[in-house]
C-alpha positions in Angstrom: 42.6 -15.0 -3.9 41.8 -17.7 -6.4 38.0 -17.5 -6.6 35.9 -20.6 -8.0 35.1 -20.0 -11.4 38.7 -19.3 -12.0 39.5 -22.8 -10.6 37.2 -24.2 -12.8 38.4 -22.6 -15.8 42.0 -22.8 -14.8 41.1 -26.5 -14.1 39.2 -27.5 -17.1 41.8 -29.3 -19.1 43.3 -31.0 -16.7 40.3 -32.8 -15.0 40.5 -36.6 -15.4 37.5 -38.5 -17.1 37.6 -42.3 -16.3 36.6 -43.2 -19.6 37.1 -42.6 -23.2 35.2 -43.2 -26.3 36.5 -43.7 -29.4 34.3 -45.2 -32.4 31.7 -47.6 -31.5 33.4 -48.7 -28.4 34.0 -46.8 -24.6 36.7 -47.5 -22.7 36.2 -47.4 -18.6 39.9 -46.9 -16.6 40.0 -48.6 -13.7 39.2 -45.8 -10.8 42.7 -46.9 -8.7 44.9 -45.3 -11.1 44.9 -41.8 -12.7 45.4 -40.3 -16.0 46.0 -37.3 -18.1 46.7 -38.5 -21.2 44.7 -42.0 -21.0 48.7 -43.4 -21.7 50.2 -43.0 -18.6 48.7 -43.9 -15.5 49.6 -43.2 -11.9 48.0 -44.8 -8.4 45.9 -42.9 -6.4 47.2 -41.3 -2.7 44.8 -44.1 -1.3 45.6 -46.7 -3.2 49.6 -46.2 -2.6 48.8 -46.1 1.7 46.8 -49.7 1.2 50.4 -50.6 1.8 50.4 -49.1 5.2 50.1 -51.3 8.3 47.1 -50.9 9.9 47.9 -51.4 13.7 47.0 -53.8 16.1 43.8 -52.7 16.8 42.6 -53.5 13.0 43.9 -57.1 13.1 42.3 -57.7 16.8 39.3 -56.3 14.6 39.6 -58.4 12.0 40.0 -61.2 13.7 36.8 -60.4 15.9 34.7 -60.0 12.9 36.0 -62.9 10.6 33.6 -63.2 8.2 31.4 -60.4 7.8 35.0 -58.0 8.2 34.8 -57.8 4.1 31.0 -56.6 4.3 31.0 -54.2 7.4 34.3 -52.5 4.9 32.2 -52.5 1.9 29.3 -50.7 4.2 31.7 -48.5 5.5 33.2 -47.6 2.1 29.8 -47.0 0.8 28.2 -44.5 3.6 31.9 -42.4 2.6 30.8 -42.4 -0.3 27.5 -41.5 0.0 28.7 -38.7 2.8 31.2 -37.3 -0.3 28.1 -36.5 -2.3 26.0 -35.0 -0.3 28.7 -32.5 0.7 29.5 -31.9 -3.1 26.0 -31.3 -3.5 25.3 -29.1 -0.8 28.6 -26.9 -1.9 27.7 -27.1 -5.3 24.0 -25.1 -4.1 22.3 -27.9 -4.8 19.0 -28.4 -2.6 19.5 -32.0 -0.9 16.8 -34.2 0.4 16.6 -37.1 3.1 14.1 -38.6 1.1 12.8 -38.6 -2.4 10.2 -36.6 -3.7 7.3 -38.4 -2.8 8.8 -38.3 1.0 8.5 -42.0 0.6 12.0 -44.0 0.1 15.1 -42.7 1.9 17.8 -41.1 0.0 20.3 -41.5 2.5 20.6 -43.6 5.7 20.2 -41.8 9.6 23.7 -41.8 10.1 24.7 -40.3 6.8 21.9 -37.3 6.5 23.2 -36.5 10.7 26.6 -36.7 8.9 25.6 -34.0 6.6 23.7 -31.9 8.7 27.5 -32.0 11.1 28.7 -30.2 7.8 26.3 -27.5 7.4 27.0 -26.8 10.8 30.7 -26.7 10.2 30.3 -24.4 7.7 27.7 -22.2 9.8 30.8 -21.9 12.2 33.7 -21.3 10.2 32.0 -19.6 6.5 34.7 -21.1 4.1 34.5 -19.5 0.7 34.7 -23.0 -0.5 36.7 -22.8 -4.1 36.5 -26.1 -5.2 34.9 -29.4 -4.4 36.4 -33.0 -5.3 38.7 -31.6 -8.1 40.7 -34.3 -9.6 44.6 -33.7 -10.5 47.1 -35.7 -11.3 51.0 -35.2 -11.4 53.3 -36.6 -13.9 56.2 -35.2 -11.8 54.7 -36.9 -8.4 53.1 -39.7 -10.4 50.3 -40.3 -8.3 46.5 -38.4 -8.6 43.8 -38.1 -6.5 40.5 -36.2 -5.9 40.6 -33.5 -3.6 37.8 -33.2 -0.9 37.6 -29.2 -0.4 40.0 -26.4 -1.1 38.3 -23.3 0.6 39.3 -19.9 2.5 39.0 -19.6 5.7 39.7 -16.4 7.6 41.5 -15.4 4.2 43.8 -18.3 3.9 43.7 -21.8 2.1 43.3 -24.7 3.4 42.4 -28.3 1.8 39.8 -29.6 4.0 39.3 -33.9 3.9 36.2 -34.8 5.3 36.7 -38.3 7.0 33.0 -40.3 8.6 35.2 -43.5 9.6 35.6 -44.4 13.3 39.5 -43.1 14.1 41.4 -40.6 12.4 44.3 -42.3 11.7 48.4 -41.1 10.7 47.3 -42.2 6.9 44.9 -39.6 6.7 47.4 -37.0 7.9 49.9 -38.8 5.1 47.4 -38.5 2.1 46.5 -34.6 3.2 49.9 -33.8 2.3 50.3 -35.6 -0.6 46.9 -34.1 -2.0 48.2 -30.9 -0.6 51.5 -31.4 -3.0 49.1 -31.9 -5.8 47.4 -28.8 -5.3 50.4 -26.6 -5.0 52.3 -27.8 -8.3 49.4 -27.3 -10.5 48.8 -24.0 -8.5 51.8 -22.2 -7.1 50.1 -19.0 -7.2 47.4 -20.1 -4.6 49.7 -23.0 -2.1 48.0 -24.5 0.7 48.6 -23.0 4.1 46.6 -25.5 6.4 45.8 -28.8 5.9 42.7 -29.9 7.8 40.8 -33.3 8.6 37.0 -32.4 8.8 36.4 -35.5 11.0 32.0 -36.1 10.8 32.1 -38.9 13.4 34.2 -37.5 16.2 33.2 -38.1 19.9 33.0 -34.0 20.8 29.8 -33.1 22.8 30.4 -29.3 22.0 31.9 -26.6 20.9 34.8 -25.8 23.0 36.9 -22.2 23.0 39.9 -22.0 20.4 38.5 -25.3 18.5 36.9 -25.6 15.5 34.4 -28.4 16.4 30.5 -29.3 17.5 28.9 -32.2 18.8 29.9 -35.5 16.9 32.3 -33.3 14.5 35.7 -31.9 15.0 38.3 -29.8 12.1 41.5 -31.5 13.2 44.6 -29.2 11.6 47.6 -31.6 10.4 50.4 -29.5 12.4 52.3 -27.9 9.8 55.7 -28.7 11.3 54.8 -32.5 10.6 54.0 -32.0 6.7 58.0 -32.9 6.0 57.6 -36.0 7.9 53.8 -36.9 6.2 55.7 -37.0 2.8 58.8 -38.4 3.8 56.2 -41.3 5.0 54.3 -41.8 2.3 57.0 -41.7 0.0 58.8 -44.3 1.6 54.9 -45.7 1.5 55.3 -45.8 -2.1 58.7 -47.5 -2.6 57.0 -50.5 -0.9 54.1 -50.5 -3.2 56.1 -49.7 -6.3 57.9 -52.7 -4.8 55.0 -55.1 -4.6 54.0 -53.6 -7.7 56.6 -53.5 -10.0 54.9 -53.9 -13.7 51.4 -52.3 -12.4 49.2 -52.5 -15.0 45.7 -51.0 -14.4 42.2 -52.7 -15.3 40.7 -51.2 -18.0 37.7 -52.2 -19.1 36.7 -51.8 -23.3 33.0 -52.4 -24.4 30.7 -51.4 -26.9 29.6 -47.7 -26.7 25.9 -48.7 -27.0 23.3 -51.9 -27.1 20.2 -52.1 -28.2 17.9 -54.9 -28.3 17.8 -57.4 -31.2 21.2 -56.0 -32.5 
């Protein structure tokens, strides 16, 4: 077994800052694209599935909301976020609060904090030995990167675990496990991936049930591994089209000075 603090070290020089400093001045890279040697950059898992369609039911959606679509996306996107690091907190042993310290302003919202608590209880179920947490690799032989949800043992084997709080589960998620999962196995082919699961925090379960792995509002959906051939072959294809669209991608990186002080 590959225990944590081996990842980390193991990891250590291949973990992708999105900036660099050099001199007076700091350079941010723009947080589509990865790097690991601030020369050549590759797209993210995510950003190559942009490309995918996203069914009928998203453009009857979008065409319901109009207006505010753009916003209830950016909220969306933002309680994901939020969800991501409280998880990485908790894993981490950090002690996480619904509130600040005076108990006066929320740290998170309702539905993100009963989001977290769905996680404790997953792991209350299951016990992973949780080995690392939101890792960051990138492949010059894939060339594409990404940051890993979970990688933990369960029941002695490895899974990569991504937690998802949208609405649906949808076949993009089952594409980018795999090509996260590919990630995972080149840098460590000692310690492959032998499930791949979808840790889904806003599922519409009322209870455990026998032979499932799930609660009420929260489900661990396994990508069937006799599908995983067909994932890649998908998002592959995925990314000819946005290579396609894309063809002289340049990312945008951002250069400004390293510090400011007033009156200078």
């Amino acid at each position: 077994m590959l225990y944590q603090e081996e990842f980390i070290n193991k990891q250590i020089n291949k973990t992708m800052r999105n900036f660099k400093v050099e001199g007076k001045q700091i350079h941010f890279w723009d947080d589509r694209f990865y790097t690991k040697d601030d020369v050549n950059f590759y797209p993210g898992a995510t950003t190559v599935l942009s490309v995918w369609p996203k069914g009928e039911y998203f453009e009857k959606w979008l065409k319901n909301n109009g207006p505010n679509a753009d916003q209830i996306v950016r909220e969306a996107a933002n309680k994901g976020s939020n969800v991501h690091n409280a998880i990485e907190l908790y894993t981490k042993g950090h002690k996480i609060r619904a509130v600040d310290e005076n108990g006066e302003n929320p740290v998170y919202t309702k539905e993100e904090w009963r989001m977290l608590a769905k996680y404790v209880e997953f792991e209350a179920q299951v016990n992973p030995e949780v080995i690392a947490v939101e890792p960051v690799l990138v492949s010059d032989n894939l060339e594409i990167g990404g940051q890993l949800d979970q990688v933990s043992y369960i029941d002695g084997e490895l899974w990569y675990i991504d937690h998802k709080s949208s609405n649906d589960i949808h076949f993009t998620n089952h594409m980018q496990g795999v090509a996260y999962s590919k990630l995972w196995n080149e840098m460590n082919p000692d310690n492959p991936i032998e499930h791949i699961g979808i840790l889904w925090l806003n599922a519409r379960t009322r209870k455990p049930a026998k032979g499932k792995v799930q609660g009420k509002g929260w489900q661990l959906i396994e990508v069937p591994r006799e599908k995983w051939g067909e994932n890649w072959n998908m998002f592959q294809h995925a990314y000819a089209i946005w290579k396609h669209l894309n063809p002289n991608f340049k990312p945008y990186n951002y250069t400004m000075p390293v510090e400011y002080k007033r009156g200078n």
